[in-house]
C-alpha positions as CSV (number, residue, x, y, z in Angstrom):
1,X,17.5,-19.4,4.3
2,X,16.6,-17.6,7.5
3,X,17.1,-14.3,6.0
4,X,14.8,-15.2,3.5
5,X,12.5,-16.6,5.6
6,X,13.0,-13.3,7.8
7,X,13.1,-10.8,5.0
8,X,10.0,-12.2,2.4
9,X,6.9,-11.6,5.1
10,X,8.2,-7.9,5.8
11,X,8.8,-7.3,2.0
12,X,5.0,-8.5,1.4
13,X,3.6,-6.3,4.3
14,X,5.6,-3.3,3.4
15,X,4.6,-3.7,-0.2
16,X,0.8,-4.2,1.0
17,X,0.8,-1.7,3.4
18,X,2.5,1.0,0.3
19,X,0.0,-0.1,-1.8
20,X,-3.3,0.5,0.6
21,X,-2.0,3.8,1.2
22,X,-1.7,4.6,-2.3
23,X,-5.3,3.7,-2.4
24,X,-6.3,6.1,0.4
25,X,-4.4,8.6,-1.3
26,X,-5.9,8.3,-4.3
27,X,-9.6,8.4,-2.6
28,X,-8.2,11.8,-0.9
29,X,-7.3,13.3,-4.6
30,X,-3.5,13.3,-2.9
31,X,-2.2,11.9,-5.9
32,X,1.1,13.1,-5.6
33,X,1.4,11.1,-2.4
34,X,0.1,8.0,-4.4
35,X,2.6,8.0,-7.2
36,X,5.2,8.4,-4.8
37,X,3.7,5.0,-2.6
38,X,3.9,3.2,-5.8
39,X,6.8,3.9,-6.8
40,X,8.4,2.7,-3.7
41,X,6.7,-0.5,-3.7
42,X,8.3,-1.1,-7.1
43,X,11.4,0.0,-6.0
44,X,10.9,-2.4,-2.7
45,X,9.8,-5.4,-5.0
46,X,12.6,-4.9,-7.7
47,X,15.1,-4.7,-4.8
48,X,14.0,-7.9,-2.9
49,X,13.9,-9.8,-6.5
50,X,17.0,-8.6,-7.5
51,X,18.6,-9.7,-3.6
52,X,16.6,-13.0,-3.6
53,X,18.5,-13.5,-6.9
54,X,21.6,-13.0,-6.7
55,X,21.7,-14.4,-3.0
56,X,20.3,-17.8,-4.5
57,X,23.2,-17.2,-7.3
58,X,26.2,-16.7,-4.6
59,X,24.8,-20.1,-2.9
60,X,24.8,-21.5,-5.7
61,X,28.1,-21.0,-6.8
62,X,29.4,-22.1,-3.2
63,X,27.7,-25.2,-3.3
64,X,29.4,-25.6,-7.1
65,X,32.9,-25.2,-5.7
66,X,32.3,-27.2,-2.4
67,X,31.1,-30.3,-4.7
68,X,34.0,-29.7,-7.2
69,X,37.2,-29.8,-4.5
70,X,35.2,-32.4,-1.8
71,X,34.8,-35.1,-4.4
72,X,35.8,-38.8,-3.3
73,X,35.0,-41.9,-4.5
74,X,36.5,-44.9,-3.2
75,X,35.7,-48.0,-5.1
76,X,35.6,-51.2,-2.6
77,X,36.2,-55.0,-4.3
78,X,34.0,-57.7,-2.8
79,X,34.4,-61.2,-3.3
80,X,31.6,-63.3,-5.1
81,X,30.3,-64.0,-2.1
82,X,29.4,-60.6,-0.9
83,X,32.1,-60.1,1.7
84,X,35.2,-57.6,1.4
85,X,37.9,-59.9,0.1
86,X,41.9,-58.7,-0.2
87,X,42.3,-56.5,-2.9
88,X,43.3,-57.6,-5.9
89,X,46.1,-55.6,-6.9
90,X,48.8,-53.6,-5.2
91,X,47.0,-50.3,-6.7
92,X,43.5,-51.6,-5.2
93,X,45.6,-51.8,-2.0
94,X,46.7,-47.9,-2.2
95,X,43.1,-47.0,-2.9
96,X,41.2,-49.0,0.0
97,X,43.3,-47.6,2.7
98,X,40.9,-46.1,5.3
99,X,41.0,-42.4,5.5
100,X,38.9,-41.1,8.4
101,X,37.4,-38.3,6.6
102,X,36.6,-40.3,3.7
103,X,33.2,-42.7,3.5
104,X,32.6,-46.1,1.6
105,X,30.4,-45.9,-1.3
């Protein structure tokens, strides 16, 4: 995120700044100069999409694997009344033991 935040503003200021001196370029009759300023804006933009997508992709994917191996779900039994009661079963017992990485749902 903070090379995203970093790298957006100077890709928009870079393209701007290409792009105006296209335009003076093209006022001077240097147009050489300006088809050459275009085309590296293009190239700059098509280069930050293409990074901002496959960045967002790879993040994407890491967050997909850190959700599929960190997944637990432990299932607590309450008594009518609300309160935790003993559990009911010596499976139930297994499954509320109190791992200190885990957290009650």
């Amino acid at each position: 995120m903070l090379c995203f935040l970093f790298i957006t503003p100077l890709a928009a200021i870079s393209g701007w700044l290409c792009l105006r001196g296209a335009q003076d370029h093209l006022r001077l009759h240097s147009r050489l100069e300006a088809v050459g300023l275009i085309a590296l804006t293009i190239a700059l933009f098509t280069i930050y999409v293409l990074w901002t997508l496959v960045s967002f992709r790879y993040h994407c994917q890491l967050y997909s694997e850190w959700r599929r191996t960190n997944q637990k779900v432990r299932l607590k039994i309450r008594d009518a009344d609300g309160s935790e009661g003993t559990p009911h079963s010596s499976l139930a017992a297994g499954l509320l033991k109190k791992v200190a990485e885990e957290t009650p749902v």
